[in-house]
Structure formats: structure tokens, C-alpha cells
C-alpha beads as a LAMMPS data file, in Angstrom:
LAMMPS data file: protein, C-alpha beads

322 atoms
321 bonds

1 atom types
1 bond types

-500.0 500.0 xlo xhi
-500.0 500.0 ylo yhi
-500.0 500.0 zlo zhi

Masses

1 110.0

Atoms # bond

1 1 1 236.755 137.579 -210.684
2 1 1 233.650 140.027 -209.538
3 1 1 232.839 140.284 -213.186
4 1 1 232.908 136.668 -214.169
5 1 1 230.622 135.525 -211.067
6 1 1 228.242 138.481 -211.738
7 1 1 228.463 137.189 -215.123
8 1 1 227.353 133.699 -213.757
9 1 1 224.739 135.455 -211.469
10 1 1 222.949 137.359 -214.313
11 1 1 222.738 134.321 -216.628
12 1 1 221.265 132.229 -213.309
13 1 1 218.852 134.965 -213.285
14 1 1 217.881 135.296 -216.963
15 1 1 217.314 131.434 -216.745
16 1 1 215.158 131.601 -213.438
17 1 1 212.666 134.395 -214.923
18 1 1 212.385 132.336 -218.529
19 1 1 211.442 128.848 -216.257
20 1 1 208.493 130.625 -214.397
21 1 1 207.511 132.826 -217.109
22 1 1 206.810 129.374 -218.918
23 1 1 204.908 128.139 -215.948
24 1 1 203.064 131.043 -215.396
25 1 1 201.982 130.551 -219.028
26 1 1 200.780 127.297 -219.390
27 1 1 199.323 127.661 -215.552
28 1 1 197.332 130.396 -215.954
29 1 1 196.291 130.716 -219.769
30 1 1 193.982 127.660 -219.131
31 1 1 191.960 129.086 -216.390
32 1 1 191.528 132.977 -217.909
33 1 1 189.222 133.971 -220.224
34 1 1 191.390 135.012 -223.639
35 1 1 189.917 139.088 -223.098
36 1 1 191.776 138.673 -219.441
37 1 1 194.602 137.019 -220.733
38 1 1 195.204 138.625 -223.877
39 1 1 196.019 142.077 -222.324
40 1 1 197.838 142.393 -218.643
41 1 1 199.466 138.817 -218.560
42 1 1 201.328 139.205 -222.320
43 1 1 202.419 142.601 -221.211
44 1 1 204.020 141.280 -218.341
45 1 1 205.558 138.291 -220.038
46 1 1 206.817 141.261 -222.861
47 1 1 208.233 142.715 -220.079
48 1 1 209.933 139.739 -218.614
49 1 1 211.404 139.011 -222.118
50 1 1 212.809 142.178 -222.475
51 1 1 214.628 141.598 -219.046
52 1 1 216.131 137.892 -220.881
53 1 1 217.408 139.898 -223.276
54 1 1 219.014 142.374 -221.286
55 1 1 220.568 140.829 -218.271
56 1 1 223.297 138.930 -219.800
57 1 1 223.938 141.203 -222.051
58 1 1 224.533 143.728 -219.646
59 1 1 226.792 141.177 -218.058
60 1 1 228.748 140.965 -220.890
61 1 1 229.039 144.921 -221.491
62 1 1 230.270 144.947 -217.660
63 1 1 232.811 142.104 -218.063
64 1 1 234.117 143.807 -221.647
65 1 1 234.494 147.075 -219.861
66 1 1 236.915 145.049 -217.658
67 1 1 239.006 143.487 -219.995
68 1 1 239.502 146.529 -222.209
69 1 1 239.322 149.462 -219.692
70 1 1 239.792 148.699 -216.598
71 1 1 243.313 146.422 -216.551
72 1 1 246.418 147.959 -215.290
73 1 1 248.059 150.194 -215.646
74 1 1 246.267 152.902 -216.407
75 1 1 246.949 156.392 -218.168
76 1 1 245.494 159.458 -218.229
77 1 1 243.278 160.367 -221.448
78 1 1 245.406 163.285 -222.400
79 1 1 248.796 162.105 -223.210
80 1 1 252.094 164.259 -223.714
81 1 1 253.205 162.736 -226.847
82 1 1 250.480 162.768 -228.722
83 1 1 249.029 166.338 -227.325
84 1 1 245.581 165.035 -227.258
85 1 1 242.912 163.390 -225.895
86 1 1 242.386 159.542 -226.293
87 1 1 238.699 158.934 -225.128
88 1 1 238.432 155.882 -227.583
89 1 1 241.625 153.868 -226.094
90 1 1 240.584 154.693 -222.546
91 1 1 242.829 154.190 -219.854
92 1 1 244.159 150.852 -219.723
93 1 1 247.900 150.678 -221.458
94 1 1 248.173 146.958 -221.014
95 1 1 246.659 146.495 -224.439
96 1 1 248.870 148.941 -226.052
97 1 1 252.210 147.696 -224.721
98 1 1 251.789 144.404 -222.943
99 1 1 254.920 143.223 -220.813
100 1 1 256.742 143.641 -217.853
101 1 1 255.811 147.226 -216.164
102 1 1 257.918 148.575 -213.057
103 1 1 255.710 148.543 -209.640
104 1 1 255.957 152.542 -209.769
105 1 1 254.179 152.347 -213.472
106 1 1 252.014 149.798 -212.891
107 1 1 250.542 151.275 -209.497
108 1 1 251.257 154.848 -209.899
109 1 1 248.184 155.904 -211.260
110 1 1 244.994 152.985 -209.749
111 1 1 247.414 153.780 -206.489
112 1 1 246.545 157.428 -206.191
113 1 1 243.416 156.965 -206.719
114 1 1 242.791 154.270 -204.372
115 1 1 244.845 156.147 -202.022
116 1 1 242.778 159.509 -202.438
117 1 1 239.199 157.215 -202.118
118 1 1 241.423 155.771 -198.687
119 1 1 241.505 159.233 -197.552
120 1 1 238.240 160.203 -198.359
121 1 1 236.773 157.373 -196.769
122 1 1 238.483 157.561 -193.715
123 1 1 237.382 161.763 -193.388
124 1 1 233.710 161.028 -194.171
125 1 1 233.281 158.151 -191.182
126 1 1 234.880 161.127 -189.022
127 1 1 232.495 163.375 -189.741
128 1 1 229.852 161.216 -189.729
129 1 1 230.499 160.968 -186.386
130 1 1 231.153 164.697 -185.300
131 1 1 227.600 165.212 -187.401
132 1 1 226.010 162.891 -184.371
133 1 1 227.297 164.962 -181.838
134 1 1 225.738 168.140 -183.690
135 1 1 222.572 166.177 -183.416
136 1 1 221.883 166.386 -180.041
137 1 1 219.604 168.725 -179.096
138 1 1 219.280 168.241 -175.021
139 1 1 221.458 170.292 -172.858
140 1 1 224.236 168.092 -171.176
141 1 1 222.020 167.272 -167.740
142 1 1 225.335 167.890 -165.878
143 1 1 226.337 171.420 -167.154
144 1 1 222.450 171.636 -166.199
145 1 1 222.872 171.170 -162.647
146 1 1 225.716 172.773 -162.168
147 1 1 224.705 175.755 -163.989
148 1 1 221.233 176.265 -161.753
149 1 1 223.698 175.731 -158.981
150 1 1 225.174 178.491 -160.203
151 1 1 221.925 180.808 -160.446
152 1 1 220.943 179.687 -157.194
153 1 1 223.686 181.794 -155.063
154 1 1 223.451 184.565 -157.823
155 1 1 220.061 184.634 -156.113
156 1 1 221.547 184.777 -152.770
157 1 1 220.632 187.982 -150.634
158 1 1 223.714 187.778 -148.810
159 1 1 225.905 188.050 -151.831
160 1 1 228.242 191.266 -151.919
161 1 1 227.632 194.209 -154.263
162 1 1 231.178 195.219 -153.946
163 1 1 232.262 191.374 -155.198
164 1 1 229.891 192.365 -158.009
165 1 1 231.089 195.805 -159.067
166 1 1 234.468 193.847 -159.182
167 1 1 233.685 191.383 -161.404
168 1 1 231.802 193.416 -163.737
169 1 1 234.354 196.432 -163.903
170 1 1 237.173 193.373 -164.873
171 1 1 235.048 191.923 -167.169
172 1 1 232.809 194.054 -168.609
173 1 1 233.848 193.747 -172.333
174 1 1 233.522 190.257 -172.242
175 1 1 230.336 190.510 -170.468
176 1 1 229.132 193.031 -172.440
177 1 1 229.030 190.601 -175.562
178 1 1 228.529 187.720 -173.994
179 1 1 225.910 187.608 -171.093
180 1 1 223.441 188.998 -169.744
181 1 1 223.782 189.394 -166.232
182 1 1 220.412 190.352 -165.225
183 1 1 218.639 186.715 -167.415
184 1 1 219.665 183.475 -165.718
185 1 1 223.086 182.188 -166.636
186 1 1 221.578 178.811 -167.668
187 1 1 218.506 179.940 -169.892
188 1 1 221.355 181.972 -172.066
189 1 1 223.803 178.984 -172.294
190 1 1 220.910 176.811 -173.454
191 1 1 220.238 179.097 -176.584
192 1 1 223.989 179.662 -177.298
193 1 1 224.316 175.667 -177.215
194 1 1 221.298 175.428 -179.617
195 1 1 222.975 178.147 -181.846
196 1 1 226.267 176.533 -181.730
197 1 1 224.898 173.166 -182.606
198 1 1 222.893 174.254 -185.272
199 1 1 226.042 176.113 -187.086
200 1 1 227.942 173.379 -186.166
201 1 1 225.731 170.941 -188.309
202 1 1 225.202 173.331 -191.372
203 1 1 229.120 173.938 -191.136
204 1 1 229.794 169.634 -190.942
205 1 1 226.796 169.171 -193.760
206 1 1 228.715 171.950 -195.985
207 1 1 231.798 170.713 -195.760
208 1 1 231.287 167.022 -196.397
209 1 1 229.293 168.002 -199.702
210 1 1 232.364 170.174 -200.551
211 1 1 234.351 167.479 -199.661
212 1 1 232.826 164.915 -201.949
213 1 1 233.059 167.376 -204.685
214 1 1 236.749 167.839 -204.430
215 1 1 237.404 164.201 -204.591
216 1 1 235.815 163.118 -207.047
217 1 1 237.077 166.539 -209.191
218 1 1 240.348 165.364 -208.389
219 1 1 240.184 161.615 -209.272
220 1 1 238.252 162.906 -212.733
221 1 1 241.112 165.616 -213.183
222 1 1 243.963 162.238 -212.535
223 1 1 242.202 160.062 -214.731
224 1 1 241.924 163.070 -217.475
225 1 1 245.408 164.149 -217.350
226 1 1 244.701 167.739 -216.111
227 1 1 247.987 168.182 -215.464
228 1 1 249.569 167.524 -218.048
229 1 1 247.110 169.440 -220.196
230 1 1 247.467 172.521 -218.712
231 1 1 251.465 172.571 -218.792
232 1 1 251.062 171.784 -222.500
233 1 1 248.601 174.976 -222.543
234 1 1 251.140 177.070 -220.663
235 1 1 253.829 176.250 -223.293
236 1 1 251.380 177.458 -225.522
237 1 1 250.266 181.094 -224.375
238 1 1 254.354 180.954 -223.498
239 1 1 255.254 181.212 -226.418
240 1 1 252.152 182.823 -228.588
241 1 1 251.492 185.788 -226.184
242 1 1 254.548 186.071 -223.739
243 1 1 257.382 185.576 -226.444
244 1 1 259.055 182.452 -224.097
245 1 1 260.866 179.916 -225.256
246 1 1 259.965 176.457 -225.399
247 1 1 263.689 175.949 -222.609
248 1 1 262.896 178.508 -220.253
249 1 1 261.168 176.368 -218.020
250 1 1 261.318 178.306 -215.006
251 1 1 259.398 181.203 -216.796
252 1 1 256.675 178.697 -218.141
253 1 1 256.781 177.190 -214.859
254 1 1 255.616 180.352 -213.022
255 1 1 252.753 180.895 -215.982
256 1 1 251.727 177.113 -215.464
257 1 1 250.941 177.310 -211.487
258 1 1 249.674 180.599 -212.230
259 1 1 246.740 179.337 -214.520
260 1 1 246.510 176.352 -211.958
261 1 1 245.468 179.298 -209.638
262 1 1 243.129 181.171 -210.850
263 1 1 241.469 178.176 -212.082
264 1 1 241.362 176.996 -208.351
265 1 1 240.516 180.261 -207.252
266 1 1 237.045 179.896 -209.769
267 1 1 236.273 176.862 -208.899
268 1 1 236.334 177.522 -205.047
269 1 1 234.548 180.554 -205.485
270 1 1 230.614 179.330 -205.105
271 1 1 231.849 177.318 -202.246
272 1 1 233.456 180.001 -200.927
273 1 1 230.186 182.504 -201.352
274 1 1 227.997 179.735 -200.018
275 1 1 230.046 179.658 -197.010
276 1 1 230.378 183.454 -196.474
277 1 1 226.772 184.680 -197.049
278 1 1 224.529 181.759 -196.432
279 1 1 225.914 180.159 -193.885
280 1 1 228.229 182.629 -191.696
281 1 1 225.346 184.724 -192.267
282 1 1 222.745 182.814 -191.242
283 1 1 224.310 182.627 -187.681
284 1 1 225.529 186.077 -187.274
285 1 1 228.956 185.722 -188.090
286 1 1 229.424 187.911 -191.711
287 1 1 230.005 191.238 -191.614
288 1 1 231.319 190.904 -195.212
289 1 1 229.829 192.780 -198.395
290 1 1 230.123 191.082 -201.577
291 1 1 232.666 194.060 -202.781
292 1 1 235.127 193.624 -200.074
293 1 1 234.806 189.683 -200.403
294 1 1 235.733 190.249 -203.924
295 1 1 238.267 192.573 -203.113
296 1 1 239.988 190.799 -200.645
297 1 1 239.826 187.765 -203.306
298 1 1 241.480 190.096 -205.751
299 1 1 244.393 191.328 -203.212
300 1 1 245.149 187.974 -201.897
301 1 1 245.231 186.344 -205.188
302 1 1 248.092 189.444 -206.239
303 1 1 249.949 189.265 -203.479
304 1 1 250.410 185.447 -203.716
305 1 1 251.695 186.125 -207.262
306 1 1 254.150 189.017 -206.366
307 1 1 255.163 186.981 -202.873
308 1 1 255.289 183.918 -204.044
309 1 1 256.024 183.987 -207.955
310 1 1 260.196 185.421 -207.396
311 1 1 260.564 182.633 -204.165
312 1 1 259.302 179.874 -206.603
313 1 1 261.403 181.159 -209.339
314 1 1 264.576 181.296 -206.734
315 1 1 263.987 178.226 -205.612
316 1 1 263.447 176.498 -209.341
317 1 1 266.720 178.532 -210.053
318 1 1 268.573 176.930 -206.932
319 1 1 267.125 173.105 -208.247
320 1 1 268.199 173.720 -211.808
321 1 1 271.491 174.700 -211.051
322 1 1 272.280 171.986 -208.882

Bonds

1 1 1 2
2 1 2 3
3 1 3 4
4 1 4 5
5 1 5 6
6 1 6 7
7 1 7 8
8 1 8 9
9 1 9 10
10 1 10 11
11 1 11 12
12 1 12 13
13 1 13 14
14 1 14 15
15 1 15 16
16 1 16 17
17 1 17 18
18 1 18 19
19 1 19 20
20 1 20 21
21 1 21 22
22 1 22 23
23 1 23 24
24 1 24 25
25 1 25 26
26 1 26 27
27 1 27 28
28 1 28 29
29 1 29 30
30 1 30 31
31 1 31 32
32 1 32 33
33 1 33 34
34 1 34 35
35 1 35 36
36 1 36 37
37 1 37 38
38 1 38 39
39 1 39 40
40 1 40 41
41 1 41 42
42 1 42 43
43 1 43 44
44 1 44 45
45 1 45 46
46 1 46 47
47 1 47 48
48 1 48 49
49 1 49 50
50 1 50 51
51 1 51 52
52 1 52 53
53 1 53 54
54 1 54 55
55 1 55 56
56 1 56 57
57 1 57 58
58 1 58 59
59 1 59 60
60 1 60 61
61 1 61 62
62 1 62 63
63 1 63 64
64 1 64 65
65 1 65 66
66 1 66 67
67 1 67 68
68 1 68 69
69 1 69 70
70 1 70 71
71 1 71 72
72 1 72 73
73 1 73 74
74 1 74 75
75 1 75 76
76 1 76 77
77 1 77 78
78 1 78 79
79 1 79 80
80 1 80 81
81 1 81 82
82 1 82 83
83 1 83 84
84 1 84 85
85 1 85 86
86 1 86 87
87 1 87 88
88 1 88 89
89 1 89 90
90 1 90 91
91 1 91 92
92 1 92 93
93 1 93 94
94 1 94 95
95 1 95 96
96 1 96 97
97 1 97 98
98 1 98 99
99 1 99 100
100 1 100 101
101 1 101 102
102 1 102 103
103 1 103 104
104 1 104 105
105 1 105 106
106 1 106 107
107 1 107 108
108 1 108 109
109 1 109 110
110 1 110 111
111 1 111 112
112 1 112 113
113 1 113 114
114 1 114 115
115 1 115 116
116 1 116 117
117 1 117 118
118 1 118 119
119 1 119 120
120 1 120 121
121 1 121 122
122 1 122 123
123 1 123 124
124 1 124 125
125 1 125 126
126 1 126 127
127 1 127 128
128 1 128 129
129 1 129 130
130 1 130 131
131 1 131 132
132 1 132 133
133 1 133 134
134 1 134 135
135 1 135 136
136 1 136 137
137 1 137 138
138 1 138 139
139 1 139 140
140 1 140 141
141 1 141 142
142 1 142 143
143 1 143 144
144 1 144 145
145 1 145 146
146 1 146 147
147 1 147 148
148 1 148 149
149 1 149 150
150 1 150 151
151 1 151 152
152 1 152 153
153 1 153 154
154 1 154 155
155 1 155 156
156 1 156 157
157 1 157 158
158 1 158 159
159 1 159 160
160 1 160 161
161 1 161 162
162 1 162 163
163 1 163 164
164 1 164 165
165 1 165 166
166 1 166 167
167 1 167 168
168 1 168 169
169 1 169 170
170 1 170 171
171 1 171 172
172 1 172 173
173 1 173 174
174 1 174 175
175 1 175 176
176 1 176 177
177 1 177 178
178 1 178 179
179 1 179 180
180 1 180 181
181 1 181 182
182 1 182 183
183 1 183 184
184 1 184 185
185 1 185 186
186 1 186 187
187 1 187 188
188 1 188 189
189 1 189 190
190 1 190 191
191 1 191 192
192 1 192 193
193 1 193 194
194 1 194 195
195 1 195 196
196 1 196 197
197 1 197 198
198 1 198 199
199 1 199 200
200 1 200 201
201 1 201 202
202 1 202 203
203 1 203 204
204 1 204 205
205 1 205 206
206 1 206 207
207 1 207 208
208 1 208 209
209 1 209 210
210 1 210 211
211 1 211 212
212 1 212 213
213 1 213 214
214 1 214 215
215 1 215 216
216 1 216 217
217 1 217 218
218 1 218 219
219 1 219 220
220 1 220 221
221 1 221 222
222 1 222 223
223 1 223 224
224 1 224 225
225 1 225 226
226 1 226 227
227 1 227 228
228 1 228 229
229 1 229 230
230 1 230 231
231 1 231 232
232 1 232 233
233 1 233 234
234 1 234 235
235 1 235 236
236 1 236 237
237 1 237 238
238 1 238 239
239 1 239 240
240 1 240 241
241 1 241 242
242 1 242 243
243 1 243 244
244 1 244 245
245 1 245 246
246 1 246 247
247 1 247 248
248 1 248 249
249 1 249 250
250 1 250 251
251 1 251 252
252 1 252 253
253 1 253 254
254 1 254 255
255 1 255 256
256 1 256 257
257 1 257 258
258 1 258 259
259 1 259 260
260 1 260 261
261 1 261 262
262 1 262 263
263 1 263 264
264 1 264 265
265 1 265 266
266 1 266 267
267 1 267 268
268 1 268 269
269 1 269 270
270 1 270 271
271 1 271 272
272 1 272 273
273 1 273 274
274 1 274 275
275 1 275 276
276 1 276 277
277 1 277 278
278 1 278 279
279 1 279 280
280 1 280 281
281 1 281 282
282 1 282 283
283 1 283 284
284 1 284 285
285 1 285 286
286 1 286 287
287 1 287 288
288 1 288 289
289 1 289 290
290 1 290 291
291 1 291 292
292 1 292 293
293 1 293 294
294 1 294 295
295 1 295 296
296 1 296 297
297 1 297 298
298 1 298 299
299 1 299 300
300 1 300 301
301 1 301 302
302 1 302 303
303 1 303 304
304 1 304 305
305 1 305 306
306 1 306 307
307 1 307 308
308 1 308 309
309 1 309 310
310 1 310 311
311 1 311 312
312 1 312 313
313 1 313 314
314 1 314 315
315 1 315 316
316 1 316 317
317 1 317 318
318 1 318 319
319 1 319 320
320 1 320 321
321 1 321 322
């Protein structure tokens, strides 16, 4: 229904801009000398022309995209059966076998996605409004007072030195690394709330950029058929380079998520850097060297594998069986 009224609205449009480019032409040719005329005015009206042209067929090209690509239900491009990609028939299925589908087929696939978008949406408007709170700059006015309260009786000449050796021989680590008892108490909390707010906003402003990447990576990897390519590919290197059999599913199973893996494990890896050295970095909090980060990378990626490849295989085992 969009399609067909923006249809309409285009053609409106086109109609509108022909009617006063013929006014405009018969108004103004009279009353300009042909040198005038000849040049700026004819571009213009070349220009509005083109736009004729172009509107309603644009309209059309939107509402044949919706016919032909866009019913449900939709597919991914890269289909089992055939073991290839079909960018020319799209993802629409209702031309290729029109009938009765079952809610789960019909929905299955536009559902996800909507649901994933749902999701998305919902995240974003959340931290959209944590990012406002990471935009104010003022100390809170209460913490304020309280605070100078605070540094008032620290003033005090009548305060005890022993009550002081106390407190700093209970808390001295914490002290140590945290404040400085000889500055005023509130002077250092306003610079660790500017501090905090400002990694708080590069951490929000990172992650909502990482956030839209991942989305939209995984509705392009749904509407590709991902998936289903990359089980096809570990049947493949299965069988060409590990001698498995095409039934040993638990075995191509294990090779399957472990691709999935280290594919994940590349992809996050900028975001991951990013984060580490540019970010924690920037506010104090990496210690890291680009060796051990790799390093860790390396031993947490092996120990998932050995962990986590015989407890995937036992459980696979326990599912076949039953």
C-alpha cells in the first residue's frame, strides 16, 4: 500500500513541476531578452525535465522491487539444495512456489529480522538516554554541598590526630590510590566525575557504533544464508582435508562451530583493539601490550576448543542417541 500511494505521490509531483515549468515558460520568455533567456532559464527547464522523467520511473522501480522481492516469505540467497547463491531470484519464494505456506515458513525469516531491528531499536533509545546523562558536565549541586561540608570540619582545629592516624592506618591502601588527603576532598571528586563522564561517553559512543555494526552484519548474514553456507563449507574441508564422512555429523559439527569461531574471533578483533588501546588507554585503564593481548586471544580461543569441543561432542552424542 506504501508503494502504490508513493506511486500516486511521485506522478502528482511529476505533473505539478511540468504545469509550472509551462507557466514559467510562456511567463517569462516574453519579458527576457533571448541572450538572458537562452542560457540559465533552458538549463533549468532541462533540469526540470530530467526530474519528469525520473520520478515516476523511480516509482515504478520502487513498486517492482515490491512485487518481485520483497513479498513473503523470504529465503536466504544461498540455498542448501542447490549449493549456491541465487542473487538473481532474490529472496521472495512466493513467486517460485505460490500457495498455502505454514505461519512458521511464512514468518520465520521477515520475523527474525523484524524481531532483531525490535531489539535493536529498543537498546539504541536506552542508550540514547544513558549518553544524556554522560553529557552533563556540572557537578551534582548536592554532592557539592555536602562535600564542602565535608572539607569544612577536615579544616577543624579541634579535630583529633589520633582519629586521623586511625583512619589512615585502616585505610591506607585505598587511600593511597584513591585520594589525596592533603587536596580538598571536593576539588578531587570533581575531576574524577569529569574523568568518569568522559569515559563513560567514549565507552556509550563505542558501543552503540559497534552495536549498529553487529546488527546490521547479522540481518545481512540471515538474509545471505551464512549459515547454511558455512555448514556446507565444513562438509567440505570434512571430507577433503580431515578424511570425515559426509554421516558423522557430530565430527563436522565440532569443525562447523569451530570455523564459526575464529571467524567471530576476526571480526571482533578491531573492535576489540579499538576498545583496549584507544579507549581504555586513553583513560588510564590498559596496562595491556599488544603481545599479551594477542596472546591471551590465542589461549582463550584454545582453551574454548579443548573445554568446550569434547562437552559439545558429549552432549551432541547424548541428543543423537536419544
Amino acid at each position: 500500500m506504501f508503494f502504490f500511494f508513493l506511486e500516486n505521490r511521485m506522478s502528482r509531483v511529476s505533473q505539478v513541476i511540468k504545469n509550472f515549468n509551462t507557466t514559467v515558460s510562456l511567463a517569462v520568455s516574453p519579458l527576457l531578452p533571448p541572450s538572458l533567456f537562452s542560457k540559465k532559464l533552458v538549463e533549468v527547464i532541462r533540469i526540470i525535465n530530467v526530474a519528469i522523467i525520473t520520478l515516476p520511473s523511480l516509482s515504478l522501480t520502487i513498486v517492482n522491487l515490491n512485487n518481485t522481492i520483497m513479498d513473503l516469505p523470504w529465503k536466504p540467497i544461498y540455498t542448501q539444495s542447490k549449493g549456491q547463491f541465487d542473487w538473481d531470484g532474490g529472496i521472495s519464494i512466493a513467486k517460485d512456489a505460490p500457495g498455502d505456506f505454514s505461519p512458521l515458513t511464512y514468518w520465520s525469516l521477515a520475523g527474525t529480522i523484524a524481531f532483531t531491528l525490535f531489539v535493536y531499536v529498543v537498546e539504541g533509545h536506552l542508550d540514547a538516554r544513558q549518553k544524556k546523562s554522560y553529557q552533563i558536565t556540572e557537578f551534582p549541586k548536592e554532592l557539592e554541598l555536602t562535600v564542602a561540608k565535608i572539607d569544612a570540619r577536615r579544616k577543624e582545629p579541634s579535630a583529633k590526630p589520633e582519629d586521623e592516624a586511625n583512619k589512615n592506618n585502616s585505610n591506607d591502601d585505598e587511600n593511597a590510590s584513591s585520594i589525596d588527603r592533603d587536596k580538598p576532598l571536593l576539588e578531587q571528586l570533581q575531576e574524577k566525575f569529569k574523568s568518569s563522564q568522559s569515559y563513560g561517553m567514549d565507552k556509550i559512543n563505542f558501543g552503540m557504533i559497534a552495536g549498529t555494526y553487529e546488527t546490521f552484519e547479522s540481518i545481512a548474514f540471515l538474509l545471505i544464508g551464512f549459515a547454511p553456507w558455512l555448514w556446507d563449507v565444513s562438509v567440505r574441508v570434512s571430507e577433503t582435508y580431515l578424511g570425515f564422512k559426509n554421516d558423522e555429523e557430530i565430527k563436522i559439527t565440532l569443525v562447523f562451530l569451530f570455523l564459526q569461531a575464529l571467524i567471530e574471533s576476526i571480526k571482533s578483533l578491531p573492535f576489540e583493539l579499538y576498545k583496549t588501546f584507544s579507549i581504555e588507554k586513553k583513560h588510564g585503564f590498559n596496562k595491556q601490550t599488544y603481545g599479551l593481548f594477542f596472546s591471551d586471544k590465542v589461549k582463550g580461543f584454545g582453551l574454548s576448543c579443548v573445554i568446550g569441543g569434547p562437552f559439545i561432542a558429549l552432549m551432541l552424542k547424548i541428543i543423537k542417541v536419544n
